[in-house]
Residue frames relative to the residue before (quaternion, step in Angstrom):
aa qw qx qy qz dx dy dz
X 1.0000 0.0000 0.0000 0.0000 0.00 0.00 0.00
X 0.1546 -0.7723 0.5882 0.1832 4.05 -0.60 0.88
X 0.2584 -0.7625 0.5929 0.0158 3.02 -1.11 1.15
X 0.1399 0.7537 -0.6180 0.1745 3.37 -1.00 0.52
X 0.2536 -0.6865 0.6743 -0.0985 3.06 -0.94 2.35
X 0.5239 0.7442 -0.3077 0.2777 3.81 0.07 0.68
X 0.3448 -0.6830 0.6361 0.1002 3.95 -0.33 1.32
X 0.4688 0.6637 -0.5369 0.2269 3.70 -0.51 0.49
X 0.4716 -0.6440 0.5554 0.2331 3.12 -1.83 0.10
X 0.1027 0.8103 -0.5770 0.0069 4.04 -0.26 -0.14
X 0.1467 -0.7518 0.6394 0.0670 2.38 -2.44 0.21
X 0.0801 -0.8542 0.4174 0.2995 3.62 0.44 0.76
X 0.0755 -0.7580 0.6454 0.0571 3.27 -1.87 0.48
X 0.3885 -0.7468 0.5349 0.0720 3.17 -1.19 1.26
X 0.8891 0.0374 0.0982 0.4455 3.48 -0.52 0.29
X 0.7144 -0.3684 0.1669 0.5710 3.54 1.44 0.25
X 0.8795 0.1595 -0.2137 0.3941 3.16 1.18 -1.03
X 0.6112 -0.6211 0.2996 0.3885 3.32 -1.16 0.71
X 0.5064 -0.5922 0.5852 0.2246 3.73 -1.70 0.76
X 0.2069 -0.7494 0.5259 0.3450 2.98 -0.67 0.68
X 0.0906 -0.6401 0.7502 0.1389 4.37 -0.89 0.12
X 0.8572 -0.1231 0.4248 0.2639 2.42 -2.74 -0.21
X 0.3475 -0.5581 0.7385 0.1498 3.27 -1.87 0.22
X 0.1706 0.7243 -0.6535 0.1385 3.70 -1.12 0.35
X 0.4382 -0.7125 0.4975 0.2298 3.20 -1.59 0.94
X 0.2909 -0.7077 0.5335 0.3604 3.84 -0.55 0.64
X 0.6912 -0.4936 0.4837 0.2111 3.08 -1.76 1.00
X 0.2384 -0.7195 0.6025 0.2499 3.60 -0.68 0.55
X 0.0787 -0.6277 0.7538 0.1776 3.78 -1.06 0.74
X 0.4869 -0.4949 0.7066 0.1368 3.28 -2.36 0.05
X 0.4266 -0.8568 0.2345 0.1702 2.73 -0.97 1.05
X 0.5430 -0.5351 0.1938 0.6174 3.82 0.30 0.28
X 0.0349 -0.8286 0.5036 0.2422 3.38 -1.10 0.10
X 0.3271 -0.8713 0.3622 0.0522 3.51 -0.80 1.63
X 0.4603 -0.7630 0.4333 0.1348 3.17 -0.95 0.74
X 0.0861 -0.5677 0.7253 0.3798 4.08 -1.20 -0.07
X 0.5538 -0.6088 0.5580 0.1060 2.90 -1.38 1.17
X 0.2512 -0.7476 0.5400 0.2938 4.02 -0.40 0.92
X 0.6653 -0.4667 0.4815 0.3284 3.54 -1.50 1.10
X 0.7190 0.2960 -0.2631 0.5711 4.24 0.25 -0.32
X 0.5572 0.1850 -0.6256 0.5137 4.09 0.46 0.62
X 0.5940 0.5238 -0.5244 0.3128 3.99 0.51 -1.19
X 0.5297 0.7374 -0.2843 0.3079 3.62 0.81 -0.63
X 0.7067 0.3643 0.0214 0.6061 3.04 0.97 -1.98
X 0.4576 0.5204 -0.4736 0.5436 3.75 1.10 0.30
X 0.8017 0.3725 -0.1939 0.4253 3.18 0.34 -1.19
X 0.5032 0.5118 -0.5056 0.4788 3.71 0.77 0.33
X 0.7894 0.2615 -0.2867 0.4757 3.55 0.54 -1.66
X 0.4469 0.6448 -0.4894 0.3807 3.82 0.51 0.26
X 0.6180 0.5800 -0.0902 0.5230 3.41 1.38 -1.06
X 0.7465 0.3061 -0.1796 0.5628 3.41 1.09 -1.02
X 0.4554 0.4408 -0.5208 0.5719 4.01 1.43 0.38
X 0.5582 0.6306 -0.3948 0.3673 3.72 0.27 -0.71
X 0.5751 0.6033 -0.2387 0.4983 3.57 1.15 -1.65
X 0.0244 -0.5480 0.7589 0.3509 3.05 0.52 -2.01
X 0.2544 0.6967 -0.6408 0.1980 4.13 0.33 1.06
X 0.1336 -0.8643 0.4377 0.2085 3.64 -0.17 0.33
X 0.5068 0.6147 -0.2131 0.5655 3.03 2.10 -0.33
X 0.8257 -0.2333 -0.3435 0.3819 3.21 1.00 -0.24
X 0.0643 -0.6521 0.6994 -0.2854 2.80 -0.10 1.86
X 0.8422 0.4267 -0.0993 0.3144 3.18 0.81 -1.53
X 0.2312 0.7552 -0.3686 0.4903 3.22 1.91 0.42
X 0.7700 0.4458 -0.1041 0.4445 3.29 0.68 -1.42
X 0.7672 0.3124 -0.3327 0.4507 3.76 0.99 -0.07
X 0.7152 -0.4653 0.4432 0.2749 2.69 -1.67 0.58
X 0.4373 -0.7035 0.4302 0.3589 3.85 -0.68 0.49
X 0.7892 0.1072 -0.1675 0.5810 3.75 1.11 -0.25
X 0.2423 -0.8053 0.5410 0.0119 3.50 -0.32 1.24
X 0.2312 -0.5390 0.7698 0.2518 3.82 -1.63 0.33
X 0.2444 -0.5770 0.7793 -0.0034 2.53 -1.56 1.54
X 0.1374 -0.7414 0.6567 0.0111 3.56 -0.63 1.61
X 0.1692 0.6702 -0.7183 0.0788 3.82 -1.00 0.35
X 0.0209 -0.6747 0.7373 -0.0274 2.68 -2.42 1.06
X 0.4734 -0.7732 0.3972 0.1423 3.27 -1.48 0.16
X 0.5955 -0.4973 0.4221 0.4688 3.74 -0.08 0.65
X 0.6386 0.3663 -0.4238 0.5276 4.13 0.71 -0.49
X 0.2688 -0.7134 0.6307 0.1447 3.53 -0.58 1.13
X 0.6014 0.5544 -0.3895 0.4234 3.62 0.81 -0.15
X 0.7454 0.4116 -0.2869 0.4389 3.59 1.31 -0.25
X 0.6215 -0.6905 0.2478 0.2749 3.89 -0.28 1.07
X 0.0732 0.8533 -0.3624 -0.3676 3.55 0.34 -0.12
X 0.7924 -0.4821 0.3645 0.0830 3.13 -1.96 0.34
X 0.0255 0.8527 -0.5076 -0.1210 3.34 -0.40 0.85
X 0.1303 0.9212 -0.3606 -0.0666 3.41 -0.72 -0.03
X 0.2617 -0.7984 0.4497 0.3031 3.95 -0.11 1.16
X 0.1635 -0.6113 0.7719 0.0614 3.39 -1.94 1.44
X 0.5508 0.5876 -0.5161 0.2914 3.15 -1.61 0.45
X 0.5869 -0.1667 -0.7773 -0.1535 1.79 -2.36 0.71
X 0.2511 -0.8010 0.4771 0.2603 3.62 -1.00 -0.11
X 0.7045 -0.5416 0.2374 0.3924 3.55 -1.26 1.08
X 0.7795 -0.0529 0.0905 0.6176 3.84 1.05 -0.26
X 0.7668 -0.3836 0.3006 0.4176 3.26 -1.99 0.09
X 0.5959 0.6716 -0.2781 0.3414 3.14 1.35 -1.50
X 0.6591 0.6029 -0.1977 0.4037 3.22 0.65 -1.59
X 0.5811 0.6413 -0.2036 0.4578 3.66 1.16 -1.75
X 0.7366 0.5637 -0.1976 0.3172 3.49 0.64 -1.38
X 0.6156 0.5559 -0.0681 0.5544 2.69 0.95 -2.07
X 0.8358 0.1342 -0.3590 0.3930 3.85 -0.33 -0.62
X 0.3694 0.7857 -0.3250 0.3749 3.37 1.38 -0.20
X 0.5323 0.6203 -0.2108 0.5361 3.36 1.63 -1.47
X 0.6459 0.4919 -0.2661 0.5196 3.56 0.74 -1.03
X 0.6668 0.4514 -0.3073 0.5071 3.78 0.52 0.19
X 0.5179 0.6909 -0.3728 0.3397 3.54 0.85 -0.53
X 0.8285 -0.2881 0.3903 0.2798 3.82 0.08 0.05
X 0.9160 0.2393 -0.0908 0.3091 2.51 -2.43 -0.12
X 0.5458 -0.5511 0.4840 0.4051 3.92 -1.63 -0.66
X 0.7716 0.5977 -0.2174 0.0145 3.27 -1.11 -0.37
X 0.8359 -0.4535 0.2723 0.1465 2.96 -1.52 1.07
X 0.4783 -0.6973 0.4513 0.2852 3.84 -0.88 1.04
X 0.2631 -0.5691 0.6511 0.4277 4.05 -0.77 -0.47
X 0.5373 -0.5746 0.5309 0.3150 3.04 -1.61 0.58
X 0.8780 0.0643 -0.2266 0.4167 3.16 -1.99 0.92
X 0.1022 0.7627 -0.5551 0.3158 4.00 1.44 1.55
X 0.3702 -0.6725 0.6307 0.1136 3.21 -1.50 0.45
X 0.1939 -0.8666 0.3718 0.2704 3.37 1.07 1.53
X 0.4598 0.7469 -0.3259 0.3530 3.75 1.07 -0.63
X 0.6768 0.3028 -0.0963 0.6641 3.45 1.13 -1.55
X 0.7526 0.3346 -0.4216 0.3794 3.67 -0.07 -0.23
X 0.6029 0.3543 -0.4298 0.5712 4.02 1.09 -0.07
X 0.3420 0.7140 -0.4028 0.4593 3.72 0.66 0.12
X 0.7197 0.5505 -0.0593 0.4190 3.16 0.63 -2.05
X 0.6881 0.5109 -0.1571 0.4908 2.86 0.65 -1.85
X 0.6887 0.5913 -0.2947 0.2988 3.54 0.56 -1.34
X 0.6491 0.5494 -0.1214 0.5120 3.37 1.67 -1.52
X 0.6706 0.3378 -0.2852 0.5957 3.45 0.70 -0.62
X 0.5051 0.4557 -0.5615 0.4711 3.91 0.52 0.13
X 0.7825 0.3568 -0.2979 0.4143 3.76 -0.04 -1.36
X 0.5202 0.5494 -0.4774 0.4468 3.91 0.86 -0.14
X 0.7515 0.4454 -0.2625 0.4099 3.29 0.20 -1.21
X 0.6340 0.5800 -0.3585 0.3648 3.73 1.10 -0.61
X 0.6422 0.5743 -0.2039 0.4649 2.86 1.26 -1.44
X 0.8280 0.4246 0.1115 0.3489 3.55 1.12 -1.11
X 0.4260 0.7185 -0.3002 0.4607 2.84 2.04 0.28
X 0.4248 -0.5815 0.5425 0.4325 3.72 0.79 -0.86
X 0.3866 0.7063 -0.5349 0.2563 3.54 0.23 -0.25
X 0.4148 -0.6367 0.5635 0.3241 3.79 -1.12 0.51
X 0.3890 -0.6771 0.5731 0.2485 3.62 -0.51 0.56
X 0.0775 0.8218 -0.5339 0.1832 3.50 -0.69 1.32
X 0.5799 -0.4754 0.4829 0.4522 3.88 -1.16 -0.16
X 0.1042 -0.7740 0.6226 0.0491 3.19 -1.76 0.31
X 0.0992 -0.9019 0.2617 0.3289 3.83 0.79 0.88
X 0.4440 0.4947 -0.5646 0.4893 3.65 1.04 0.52
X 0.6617 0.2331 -0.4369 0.5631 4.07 0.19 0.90
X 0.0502 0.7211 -0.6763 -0.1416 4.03 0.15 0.32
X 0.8661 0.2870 -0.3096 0.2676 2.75 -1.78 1.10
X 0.6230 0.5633 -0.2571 0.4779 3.42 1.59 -0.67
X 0.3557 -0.6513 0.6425 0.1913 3.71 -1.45 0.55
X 0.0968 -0.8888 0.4414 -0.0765 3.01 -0.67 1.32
X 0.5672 -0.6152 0.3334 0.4344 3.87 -0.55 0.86
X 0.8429 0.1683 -0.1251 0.4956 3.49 0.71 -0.07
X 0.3570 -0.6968 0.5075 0.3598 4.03 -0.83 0.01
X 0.2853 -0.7302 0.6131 0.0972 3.38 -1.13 0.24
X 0.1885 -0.7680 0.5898 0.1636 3.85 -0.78 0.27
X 0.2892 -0.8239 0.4293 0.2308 3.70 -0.87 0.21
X 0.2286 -0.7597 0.6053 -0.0650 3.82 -0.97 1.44
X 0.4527 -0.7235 0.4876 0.1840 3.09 -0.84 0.89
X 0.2168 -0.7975 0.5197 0.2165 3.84 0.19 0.28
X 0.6703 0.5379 -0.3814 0.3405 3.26 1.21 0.54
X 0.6777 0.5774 -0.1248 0.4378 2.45 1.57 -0.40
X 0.7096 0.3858 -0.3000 0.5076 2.74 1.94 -0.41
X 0.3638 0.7129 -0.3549 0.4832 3.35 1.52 1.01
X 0.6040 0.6221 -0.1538 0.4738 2.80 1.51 -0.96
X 0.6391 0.5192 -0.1445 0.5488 3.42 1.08 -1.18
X 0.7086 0.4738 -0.2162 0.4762 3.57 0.60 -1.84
X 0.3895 0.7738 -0.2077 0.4543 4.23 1.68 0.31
X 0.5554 0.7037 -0.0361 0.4416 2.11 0.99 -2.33
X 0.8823 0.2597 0.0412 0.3905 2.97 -0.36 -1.95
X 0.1791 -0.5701 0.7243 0.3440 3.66 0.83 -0.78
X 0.4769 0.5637 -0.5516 0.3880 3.46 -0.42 1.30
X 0.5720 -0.5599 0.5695 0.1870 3.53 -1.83 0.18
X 0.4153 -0.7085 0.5234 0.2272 3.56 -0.61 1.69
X 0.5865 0.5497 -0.4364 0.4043 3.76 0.85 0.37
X 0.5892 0.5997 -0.2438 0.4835 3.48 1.54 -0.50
X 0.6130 0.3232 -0.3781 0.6138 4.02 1.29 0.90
X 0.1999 -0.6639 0.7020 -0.1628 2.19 -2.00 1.39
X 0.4200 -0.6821 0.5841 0.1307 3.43 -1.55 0.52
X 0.2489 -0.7403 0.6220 0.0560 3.75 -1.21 0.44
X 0.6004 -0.6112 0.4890 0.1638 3.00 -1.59 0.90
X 0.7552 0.1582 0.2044 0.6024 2.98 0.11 -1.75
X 0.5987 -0.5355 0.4154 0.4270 3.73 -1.58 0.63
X 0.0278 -0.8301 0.5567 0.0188 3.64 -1.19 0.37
X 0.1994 -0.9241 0.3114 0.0970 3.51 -0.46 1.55
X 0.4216 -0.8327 0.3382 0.1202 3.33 -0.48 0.93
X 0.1439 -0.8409 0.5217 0.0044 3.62 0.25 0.73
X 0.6757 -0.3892 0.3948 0.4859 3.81 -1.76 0.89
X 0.8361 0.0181 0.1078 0.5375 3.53 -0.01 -1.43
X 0.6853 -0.5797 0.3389 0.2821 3.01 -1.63 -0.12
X 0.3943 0.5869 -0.4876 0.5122 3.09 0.79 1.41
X 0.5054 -0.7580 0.3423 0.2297 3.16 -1.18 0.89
X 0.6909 0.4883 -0.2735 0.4577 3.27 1.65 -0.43
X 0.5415 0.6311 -0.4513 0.3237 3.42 1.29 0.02
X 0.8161 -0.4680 0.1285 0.3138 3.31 -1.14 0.61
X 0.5446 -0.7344 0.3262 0.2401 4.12 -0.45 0.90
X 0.2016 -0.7976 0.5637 0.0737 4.21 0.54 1.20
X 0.7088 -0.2446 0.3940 0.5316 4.25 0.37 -0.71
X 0.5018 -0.6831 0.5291 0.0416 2.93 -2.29 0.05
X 0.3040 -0.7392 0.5019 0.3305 3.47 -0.27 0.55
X 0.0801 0.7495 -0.6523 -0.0794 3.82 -0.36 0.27
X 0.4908 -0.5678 0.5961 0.2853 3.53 -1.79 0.47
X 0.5576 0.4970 -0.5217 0.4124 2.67 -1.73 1.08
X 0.7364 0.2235 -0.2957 0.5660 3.59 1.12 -0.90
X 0.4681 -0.3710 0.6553 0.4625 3.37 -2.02 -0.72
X 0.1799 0.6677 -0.7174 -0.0846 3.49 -1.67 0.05
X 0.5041 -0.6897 0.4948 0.1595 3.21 -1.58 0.99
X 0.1958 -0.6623 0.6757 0.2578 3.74 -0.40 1.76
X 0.5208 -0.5271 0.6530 0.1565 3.48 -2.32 0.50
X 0.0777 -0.7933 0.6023 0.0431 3.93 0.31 0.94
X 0.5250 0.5983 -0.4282 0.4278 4.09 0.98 0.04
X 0.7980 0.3515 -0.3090 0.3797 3.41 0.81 -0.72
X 0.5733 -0.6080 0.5114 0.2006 3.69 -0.67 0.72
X 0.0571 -0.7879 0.5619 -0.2454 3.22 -0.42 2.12
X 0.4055 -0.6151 0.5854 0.3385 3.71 -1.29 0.52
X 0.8424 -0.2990 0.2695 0.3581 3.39 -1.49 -0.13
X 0.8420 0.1528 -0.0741 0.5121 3.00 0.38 -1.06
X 0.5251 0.5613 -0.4851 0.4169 4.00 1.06 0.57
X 0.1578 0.6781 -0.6981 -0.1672 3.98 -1.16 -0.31
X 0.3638 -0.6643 0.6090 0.2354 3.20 -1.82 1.18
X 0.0229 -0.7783 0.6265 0.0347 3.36 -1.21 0.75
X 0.5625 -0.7128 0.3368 0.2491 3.37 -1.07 1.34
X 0.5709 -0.6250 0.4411 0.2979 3.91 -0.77 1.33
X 0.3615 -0.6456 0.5783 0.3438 3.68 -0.69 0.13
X 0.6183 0.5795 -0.3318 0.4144 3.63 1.11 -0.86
X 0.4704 -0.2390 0.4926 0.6921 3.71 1.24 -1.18
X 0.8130 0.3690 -0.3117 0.3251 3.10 -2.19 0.64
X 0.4643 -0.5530 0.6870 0.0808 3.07 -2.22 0.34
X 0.0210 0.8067 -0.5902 0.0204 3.49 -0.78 1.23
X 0.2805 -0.7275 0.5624 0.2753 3.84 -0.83 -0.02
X 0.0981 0.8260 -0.5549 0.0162 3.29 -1.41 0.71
X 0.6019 -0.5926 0.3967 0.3594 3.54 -0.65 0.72
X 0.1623 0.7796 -0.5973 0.0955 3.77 -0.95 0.69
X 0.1193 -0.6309 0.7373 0.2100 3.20 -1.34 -0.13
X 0.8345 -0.3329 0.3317 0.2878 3.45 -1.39 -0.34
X 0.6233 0.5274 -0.1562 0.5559 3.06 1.60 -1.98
X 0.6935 0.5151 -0.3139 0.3939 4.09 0.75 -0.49
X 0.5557 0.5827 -0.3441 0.4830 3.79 1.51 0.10
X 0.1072 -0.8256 0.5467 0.0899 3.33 -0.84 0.65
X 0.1704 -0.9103 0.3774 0.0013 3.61 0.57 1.47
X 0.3847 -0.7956 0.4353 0.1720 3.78 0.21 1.33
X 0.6316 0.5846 -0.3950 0.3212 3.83 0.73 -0.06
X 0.1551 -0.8426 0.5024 0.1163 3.90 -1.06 0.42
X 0.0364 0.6149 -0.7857 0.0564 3.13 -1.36 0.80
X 0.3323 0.6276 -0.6367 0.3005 3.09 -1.60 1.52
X 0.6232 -0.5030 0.4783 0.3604 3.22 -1.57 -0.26
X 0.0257 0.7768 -0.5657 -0.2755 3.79 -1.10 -0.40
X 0.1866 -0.7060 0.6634 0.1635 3.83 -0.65 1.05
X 0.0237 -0.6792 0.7336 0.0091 3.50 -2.08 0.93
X 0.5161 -0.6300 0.4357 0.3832 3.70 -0.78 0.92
X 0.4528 -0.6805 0.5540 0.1580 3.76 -1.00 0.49
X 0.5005 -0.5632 0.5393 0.3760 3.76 -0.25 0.55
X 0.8242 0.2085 -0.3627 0.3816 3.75 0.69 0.18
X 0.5339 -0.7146 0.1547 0.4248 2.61 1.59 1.16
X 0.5423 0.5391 -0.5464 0.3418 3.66 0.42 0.56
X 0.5027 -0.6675 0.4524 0.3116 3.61 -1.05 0.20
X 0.2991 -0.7331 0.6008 0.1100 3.71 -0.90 1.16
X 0.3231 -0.6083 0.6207 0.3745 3.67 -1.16 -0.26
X 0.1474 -0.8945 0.4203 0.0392 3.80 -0.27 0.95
X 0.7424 0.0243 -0.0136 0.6694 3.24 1.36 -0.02
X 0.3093 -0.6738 0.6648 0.0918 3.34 -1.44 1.21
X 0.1463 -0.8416 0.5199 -0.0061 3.80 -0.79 1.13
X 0.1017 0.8936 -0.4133 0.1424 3.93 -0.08 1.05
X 0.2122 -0.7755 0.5716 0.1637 3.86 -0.80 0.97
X 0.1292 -0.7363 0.6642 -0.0015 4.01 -1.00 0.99
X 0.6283 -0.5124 0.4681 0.3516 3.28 -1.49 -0.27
């Protein structure tokens, strides 16, 4: 399956010369919006960060919220994602464990597992890694009101349906950019200048056309296939997985919603 987390413009080329393709409008995304984190949630991070360390599941479970949105999306930015409220549950234990089942990513049980302990697992290494990822802590508007381990921008999944048409292509095959990024006939820097990737839009990279290491072809909005220097760090990838804290009427902070991207 080719993935591709990426806002860009392109143009593929074969052998030097450019293909001609489709036209399509890139999707506008939003940017993320970040937060200063208040000294009493950074606090309460650092307790339940402490109690994954433990492996305390009790208090882990101090920190959540008895009924939680279980947000989830999918690498196809064309497909909406999903919210949905769990809870309450018979105990901390219980919380964790089905919680685990929300966490993300692909993949497959071991044989003769204790599903209990292995969503458990899963559940603990989700809230580490949130807590611990570097991510700016930011807002997310499918949690209103909540401060979340990470920021999120907003894309219209129609629109990027619209495009992913366009192209005869796979709403998993756009991405976003940091920083401007020029795109050249081929993959040489002196060859002749096709456009620009600029933030703010989706564009659709071209995984058919045959690239060195450090080039990716991404499809032109005008028509065509351009090349452009990147690295990893120069994508801006619209999808979330994190935590979300909200203040409790007794003023302490709860985790209120568990956020996650799948295939």
């Amino acid at each position: 399956m080719r993935r591709a987390v990426v806002t860009i413009v392109a143009s593929t080329l074969l052998c030097g010369a450019a293909l001609a393709g489709p036209a399509y409008a890139p999707p506008k995304v939003s940017p993320a919006k970040t937060v200063e984190v208040p000294a009493d949630l950074r606090a309460a991070a650092t307790e339940l960060l402490k109690a994954v360390a433990a492996k305390d599941v009790d208090g882990i479970g101090k920190w959540l919220a008895p009924k939680m949105s279980i947000v989830t999306g999918t690498l196809d930015l064309s497909i909406p994602r999903g919210t949905r409220l769990e809870g309450p549950w018979e105990s901390a234990k219980s919380q964790v464990a089905g919680l685990g089942n929300s966490a993300g990513g692909d993949w497959d049980l071991p044989p003769n597992v204790d599903i209990g302990v292995f969503l458990t697992k899963m559940e603990l290494d989700f809230i580490g890694q949130s807590l611990t990822d570097g991510q700016p802590w930011g807002t997310d508007a499918a949690v209103r009101g909540a401060i979340c381990t990470y920021g999120l921008g907003t894309v219209d999944p129609a629109a990027v349906k619209r495009a992913a048409k366009a192209l005869d292509t796979s709403g998993d095959n756009f991405v976003g950019v940091k920083r401007e990024i020029e795109l050249f006939e081929t993959m040489e820097d002196s060859s002749k200048s096709v456009g620009k990737l600029v933030p703010g839009l989706l564009y659709a990279t071209d995984y058919d056309a045959e690239t060195s290491t450090e080039w990716t072809a991404f499809h032109l909005p005008e028509g065509g296939v351009g090349f452009g220097k990147t690295t990893g760090d120069d994508f801006d990838r619209p999808y979330a997985s994190g935590l979300c804290f909200k203040q409790q009427a007794s003023g302490e902070w709860a985790v209120v919603a568990q956020a996650s991207t799948g295939l």
